[in-house]
C-alpha positions as semicolon CSV with decimal commas, in nm:
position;residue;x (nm);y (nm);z (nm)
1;X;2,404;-14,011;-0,135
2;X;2,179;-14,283;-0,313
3;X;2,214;-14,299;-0,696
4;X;1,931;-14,480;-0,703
5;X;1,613;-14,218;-0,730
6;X;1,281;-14,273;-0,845
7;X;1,383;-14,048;-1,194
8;X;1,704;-14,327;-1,240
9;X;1,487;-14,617;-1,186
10;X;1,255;-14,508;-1,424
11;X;1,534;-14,491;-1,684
12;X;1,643;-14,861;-1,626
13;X;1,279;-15,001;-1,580
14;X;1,273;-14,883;-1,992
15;X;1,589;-14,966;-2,057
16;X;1,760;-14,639;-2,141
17;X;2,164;-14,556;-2,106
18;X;2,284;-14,337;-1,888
19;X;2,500;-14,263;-1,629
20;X;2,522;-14,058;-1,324
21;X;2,769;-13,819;-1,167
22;X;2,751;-13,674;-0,799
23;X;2,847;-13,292;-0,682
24;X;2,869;-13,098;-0,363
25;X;2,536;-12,893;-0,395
26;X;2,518;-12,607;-0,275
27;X;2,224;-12,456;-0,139
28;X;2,348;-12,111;-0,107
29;X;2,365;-12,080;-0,500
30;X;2,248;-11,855;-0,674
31;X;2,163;-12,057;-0,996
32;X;2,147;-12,419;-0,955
33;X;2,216;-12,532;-1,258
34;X;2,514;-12,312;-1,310
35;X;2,689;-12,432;-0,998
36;X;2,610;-12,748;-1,093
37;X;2,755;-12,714;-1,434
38;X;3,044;-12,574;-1,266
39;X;3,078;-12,825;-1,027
40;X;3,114;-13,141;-1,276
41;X;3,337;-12,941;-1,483
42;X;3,087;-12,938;-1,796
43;X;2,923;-12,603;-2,011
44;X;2,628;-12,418;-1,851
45;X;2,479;-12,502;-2,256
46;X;2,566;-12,927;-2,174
47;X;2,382;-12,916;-1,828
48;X;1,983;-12,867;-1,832
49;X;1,710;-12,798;-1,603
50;X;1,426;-12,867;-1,494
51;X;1,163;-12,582;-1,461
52;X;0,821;-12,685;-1,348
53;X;0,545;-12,441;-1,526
54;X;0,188;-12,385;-1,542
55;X;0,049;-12,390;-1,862
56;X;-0,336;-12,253;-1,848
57;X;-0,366;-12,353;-1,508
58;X;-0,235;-12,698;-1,593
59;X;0,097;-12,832;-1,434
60;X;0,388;-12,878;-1,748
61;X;0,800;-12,908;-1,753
62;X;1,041;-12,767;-1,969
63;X;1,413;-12,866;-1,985
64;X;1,666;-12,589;-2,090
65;X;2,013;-12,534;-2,079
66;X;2,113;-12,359;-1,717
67;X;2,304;-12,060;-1,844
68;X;1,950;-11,972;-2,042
69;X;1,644;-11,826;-1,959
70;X;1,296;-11,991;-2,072
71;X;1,064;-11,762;-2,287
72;X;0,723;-11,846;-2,119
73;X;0,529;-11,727;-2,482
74;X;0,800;-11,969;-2,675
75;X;0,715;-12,212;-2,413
76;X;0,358;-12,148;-2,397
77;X;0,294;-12,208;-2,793
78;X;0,529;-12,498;-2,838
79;X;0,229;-12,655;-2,616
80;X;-0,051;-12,518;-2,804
81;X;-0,158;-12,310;-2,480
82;X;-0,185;-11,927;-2,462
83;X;0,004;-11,862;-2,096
84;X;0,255;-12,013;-1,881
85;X;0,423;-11,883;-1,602
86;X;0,675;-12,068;-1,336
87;X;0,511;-12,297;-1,075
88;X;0,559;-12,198;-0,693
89;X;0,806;-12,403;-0,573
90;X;0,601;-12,582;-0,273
91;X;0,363;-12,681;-0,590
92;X;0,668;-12,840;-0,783
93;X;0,771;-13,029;-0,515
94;X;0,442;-13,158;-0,424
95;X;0,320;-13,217;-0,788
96;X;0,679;-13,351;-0,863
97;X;0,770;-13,567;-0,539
98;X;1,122;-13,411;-0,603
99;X;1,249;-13,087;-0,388
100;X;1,355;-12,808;-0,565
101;X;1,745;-12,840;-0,680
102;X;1,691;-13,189;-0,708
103;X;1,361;-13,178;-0,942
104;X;1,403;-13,402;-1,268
105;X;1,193;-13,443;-1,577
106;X;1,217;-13,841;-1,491
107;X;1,002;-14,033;-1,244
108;X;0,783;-13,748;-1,154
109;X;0,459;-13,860;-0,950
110;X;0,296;-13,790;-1,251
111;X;0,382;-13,709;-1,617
112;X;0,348;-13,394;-1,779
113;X;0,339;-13,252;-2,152
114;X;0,726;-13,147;-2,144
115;X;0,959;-12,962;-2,408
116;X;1,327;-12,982;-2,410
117;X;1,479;-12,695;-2,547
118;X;1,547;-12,766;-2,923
119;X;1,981;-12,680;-2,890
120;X;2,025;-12,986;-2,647
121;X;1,974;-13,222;-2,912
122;X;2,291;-13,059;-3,102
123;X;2,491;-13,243;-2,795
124;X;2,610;-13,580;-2,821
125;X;2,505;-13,590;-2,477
126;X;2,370;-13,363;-2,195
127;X;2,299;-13,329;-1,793
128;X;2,008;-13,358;-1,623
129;X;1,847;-13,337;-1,271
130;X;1,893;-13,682;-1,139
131;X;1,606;-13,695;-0,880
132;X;1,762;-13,541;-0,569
133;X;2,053;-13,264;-0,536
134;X;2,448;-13,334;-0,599
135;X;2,307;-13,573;-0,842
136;X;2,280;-13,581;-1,246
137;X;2,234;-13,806;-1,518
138;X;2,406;-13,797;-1,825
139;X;2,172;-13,896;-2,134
140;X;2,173;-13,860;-2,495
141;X;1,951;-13,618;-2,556
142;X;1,707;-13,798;-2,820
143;X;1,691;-14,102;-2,551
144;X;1,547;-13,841;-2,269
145;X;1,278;-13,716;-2,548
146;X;1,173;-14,050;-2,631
147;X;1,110;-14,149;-2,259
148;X;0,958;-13,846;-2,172
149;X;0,711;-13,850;-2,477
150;X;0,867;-13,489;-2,497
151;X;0,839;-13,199;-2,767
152;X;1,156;-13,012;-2,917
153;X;1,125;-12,655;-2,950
154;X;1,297;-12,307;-2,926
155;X;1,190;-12,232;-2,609
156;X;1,458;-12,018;-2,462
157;X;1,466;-11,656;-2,473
């Protein structure tokens, strides 16, 4: 597996810290982000991901912990819009360049309004999607907002 992903090279093209740790994915799962949490020994709260949303017809990403479910009417007003609902998954990956269970907020073909759910940034340091599956980066959270240009809100349900 290459550590080296279009999300991880955008990290060290701007100069941010992190650091990446590799899993066995696995496909049958349920919950990716669960087994993932599970799998590098860290708390479903500590290990985000990556959801891929429309927001009035207009492609947008929020990052939440795995063991919680996103609130699309939280989500939808933390972005001044009025609905949002999950993007197909053939749409993520195409809009993305990432396949689903390997989707990351970084080095997406292009860049979206994003919100990271506001109880990451009470972590020292979280997980998220490094760019392909079996891998993820380990960030502080305030360094992923500031790269991402992204909002912190309550978006969970």
């Amino acid at each position: 597996m290459s550590k080296s992903t279009r999300a991880t090279q955008m990290l060290e093209k701007a100069g941010i810290a992190f650091t990446t740790v590799t899993y066995v994915y696995d496909p049958g799962a349920e919950r990716i982000g669960l087994q993932a949490a599970e799998a590098i020994g860290e708390p479903p709260h500590r290990v985000l991901k990556t959801l891929m949303v429309e927001l009035d017809g207009k492609p947008a990403c929020a990052v939440v912990p795995s063991d919680r479910e996103v609130s699309m009417k939280k989500l939808a007003a933390a972005l001044g819009g009025k609905h949002a609902e999950m993007m197909k998954p053939a749409q993520a990956e195409k809009l993305t360049g990432f396949v689903v269970g390997g989707i990351s907020p970084f080095g997406q073909k292009k860049q979206v309004p994003t919100v990271i759910e506001i109880a990451a940034f009470e972590e020292a340091y979280v997980y998220m999607n490094g760019g392909q599956r079996g891998l993820q980066i380990r960030i502080d959270p305030k360094a992923a907002k500031a790269v991402l240009n992204a909002i912190a809100a309550a978006v969970v349900a």
